[in-house]
N, C-alpha and C positions, 0 to 999 in steps of 0.2 A: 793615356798618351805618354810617350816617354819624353824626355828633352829631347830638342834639336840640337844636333852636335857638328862643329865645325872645329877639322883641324888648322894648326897656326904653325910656324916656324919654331920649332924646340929653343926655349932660352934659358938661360941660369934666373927660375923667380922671384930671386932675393931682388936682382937690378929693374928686373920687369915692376916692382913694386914700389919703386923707389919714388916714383910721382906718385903712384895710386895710393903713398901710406897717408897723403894729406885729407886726403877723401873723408867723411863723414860717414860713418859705419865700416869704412874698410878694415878686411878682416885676410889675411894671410896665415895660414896651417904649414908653417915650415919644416919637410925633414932635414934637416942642417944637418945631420950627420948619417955619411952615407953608409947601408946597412941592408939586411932582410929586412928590417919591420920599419924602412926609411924608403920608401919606393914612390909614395905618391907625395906632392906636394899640392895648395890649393890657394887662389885667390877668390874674395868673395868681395863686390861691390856695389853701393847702388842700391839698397835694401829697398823693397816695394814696402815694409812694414817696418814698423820698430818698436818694439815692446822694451817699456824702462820702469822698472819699479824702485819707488825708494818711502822706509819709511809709514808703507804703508799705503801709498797712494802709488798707482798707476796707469802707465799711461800706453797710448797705444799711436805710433803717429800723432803725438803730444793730444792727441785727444784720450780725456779721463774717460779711465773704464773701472766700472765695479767692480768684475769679477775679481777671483784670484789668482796671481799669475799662472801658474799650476794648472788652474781649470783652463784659463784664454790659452796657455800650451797645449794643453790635448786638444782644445778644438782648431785651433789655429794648424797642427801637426797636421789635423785629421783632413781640413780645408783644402791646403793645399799638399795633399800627400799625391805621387804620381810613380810609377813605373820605373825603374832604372835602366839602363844599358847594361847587363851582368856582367858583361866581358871590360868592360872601360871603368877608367878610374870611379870606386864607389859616393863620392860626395860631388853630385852633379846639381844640385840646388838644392835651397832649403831653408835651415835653420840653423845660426851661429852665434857664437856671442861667451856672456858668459854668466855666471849663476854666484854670487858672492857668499858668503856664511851667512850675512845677515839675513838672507833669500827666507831663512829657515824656521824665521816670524810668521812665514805664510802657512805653515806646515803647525808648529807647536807654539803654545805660550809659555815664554821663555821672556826672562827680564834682557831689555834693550842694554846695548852697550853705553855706558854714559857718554864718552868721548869719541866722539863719532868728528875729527877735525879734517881727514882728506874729504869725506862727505863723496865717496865714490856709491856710484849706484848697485843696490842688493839685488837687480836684474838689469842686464843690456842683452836684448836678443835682438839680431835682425832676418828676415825670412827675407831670399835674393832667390830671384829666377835668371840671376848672371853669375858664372864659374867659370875660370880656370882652372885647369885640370893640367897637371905634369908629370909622366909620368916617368921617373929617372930612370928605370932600367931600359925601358925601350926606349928611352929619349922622345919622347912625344910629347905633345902639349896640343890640347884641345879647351873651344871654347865651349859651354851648355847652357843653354835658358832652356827655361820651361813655359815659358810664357805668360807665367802667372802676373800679377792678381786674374787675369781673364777665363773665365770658366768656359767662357762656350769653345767648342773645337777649334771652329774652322779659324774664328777671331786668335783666339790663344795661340796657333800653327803662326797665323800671320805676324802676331808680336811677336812673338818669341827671333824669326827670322830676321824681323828689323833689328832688337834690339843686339843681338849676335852682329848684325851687319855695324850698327851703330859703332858700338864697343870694339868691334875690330878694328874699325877707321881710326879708333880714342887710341887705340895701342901704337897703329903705326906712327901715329904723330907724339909718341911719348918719348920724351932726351931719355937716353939708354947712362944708367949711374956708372963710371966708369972705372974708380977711384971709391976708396971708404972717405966719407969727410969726417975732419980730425973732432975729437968731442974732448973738450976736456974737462975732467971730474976734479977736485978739490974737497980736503974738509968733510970726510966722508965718518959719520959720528951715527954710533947705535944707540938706542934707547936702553940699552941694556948696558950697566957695568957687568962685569966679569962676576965679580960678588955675589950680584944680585941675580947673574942668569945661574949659578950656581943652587943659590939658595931657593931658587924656584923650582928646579932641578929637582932638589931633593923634598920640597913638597909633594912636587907630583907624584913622584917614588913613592912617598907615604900612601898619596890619594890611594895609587893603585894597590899596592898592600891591605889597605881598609877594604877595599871592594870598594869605593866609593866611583872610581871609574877605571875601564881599562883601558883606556889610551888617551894620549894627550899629546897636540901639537903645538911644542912652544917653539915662538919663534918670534922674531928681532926685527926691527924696522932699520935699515940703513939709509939716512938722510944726505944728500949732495948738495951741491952747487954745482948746476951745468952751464956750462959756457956754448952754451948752442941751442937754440931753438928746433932743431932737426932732433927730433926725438926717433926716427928712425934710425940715423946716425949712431945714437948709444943701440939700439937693437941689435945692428948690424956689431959692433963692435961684442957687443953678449955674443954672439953667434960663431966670433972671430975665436974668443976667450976662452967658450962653452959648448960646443954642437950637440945639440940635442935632435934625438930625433923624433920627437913632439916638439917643437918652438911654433911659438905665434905673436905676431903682432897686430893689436889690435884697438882700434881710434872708435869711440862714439862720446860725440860733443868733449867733449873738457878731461874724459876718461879715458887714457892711453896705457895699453897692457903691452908688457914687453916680458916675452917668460921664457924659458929655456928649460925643459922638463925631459927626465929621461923613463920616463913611464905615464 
């Protein structure tokens, strides 16, 4: 069965998302900068599942599961895998989220990080049978469910419609962001001195001359003080700064991702 799809009123989905960023699992895939390889944009909310791993323990809709996230991924993939619309925006439900380093405890034995102080999760996936879909060169915007968790047909056809119906109703009643609100940053301090990113620098350089490895991603933590609880607000403001055409912004429980990526 492919998703049900219903067109909506073409909007800018930065503002469209501007209530939905408070949402628990909401997930927005922004081309912020417009482009050939910036053409679809996508909102994701409402996850029927939610796989979080940390540590070592996993969970699935806060209930504990054995497996390994990896293996509950393929089946999970494989569960609710369905058909697409070829011709329409390609991420019409699914699977979103994100996969941290640490993930990679599931994969090899590798010694843990000792200072583990943001304590963010080394998996947040959620699997959503609700998208938006925008598609900036034809100006289009459509909604898609799949109907899932429900397996059987004719029930799966019948949710998938409600919830389309649902969620359309949730949009027209959402205040439209009109204005950026103001965020302001202070006191913005790296973990790094200069010295020190320097002299790490030139380790690495070593490592890889030994062969001991060939590549290495060093990079720097920058710390704030925000003056605003609107954590979409600083995104938006990344977005104003940065346009990328990969950005995402992305909220599960206490864990808020705001990235600006150009590949």
């Amino acid at each position: 069965m492919k998703p049900v799809v219903k067109s909506i009123p073409y909007t800018k989905p930065e503002m469209l998302f501007s209530e939905l960023s408070k949402d628990n699992g909401a997930v927005f895939f922004d081309s912020a900068k417009p482009g050939e390889i910036a053409r679809y944009s996508y909102i994701a909310v409402d996850p029927f599942l939610t796989l979080v791993c940390k540590n070592g323990e996993n969970f699935l809709n806060e209930q504990a599961l054995r497996a390994n996230p990896f293996d509950a991924l393929d089946e999970l993939m494989l569960r609710f895998s369905f058909e697409a619309h070829p011709e329409l925006p390609p991420f019409q439900g699914g699977a979103a989220g994100f996969l941290g380093y640490e993930a990679l405890h599931n994969l090899e034995e590798i010694p843990r990080q000792v200072n583990d102080d943001l304590e963010f999760p080394d998996v947040a996936i959620g699997f959503y049978d609700i998208v938006i879909a925008f598609d900036h060169e034809l100006e289009q915007a459509m909604i898609f469910s799949t109907g899932f968790p429900v397996k059987d047909y004719d029930k799966r056809m019948e949710r998938a419609d409600a919830r389309i119906a649902l969620f359309e109703e949730r949009l027209q009643s959402l205040p439209r962001l009109q204005l950026m609100p103001d965020v302001t940053v202070e006191s913005i301090v790296s973990n790094f001195t200069q010295d020190d990113y320097f002299a790490a620098t030139t380790k690495f350089i070593g490592y890889i001359v030994a062969g001991d490895i060939f590549e290495a991603n060093l990079s720097q933590r920058f710390q704030a003080t925000l003056h605003s609880i609107n954590l979409y607000a600083l995104y938006l403001m990344l977005r104003v700064k940065n346009p990328a055409p990969f950005a995402c912004f992305m909220r599960f429980g206490e864990t808020v991702i705001a990235s600006a990526s150009p590949e």
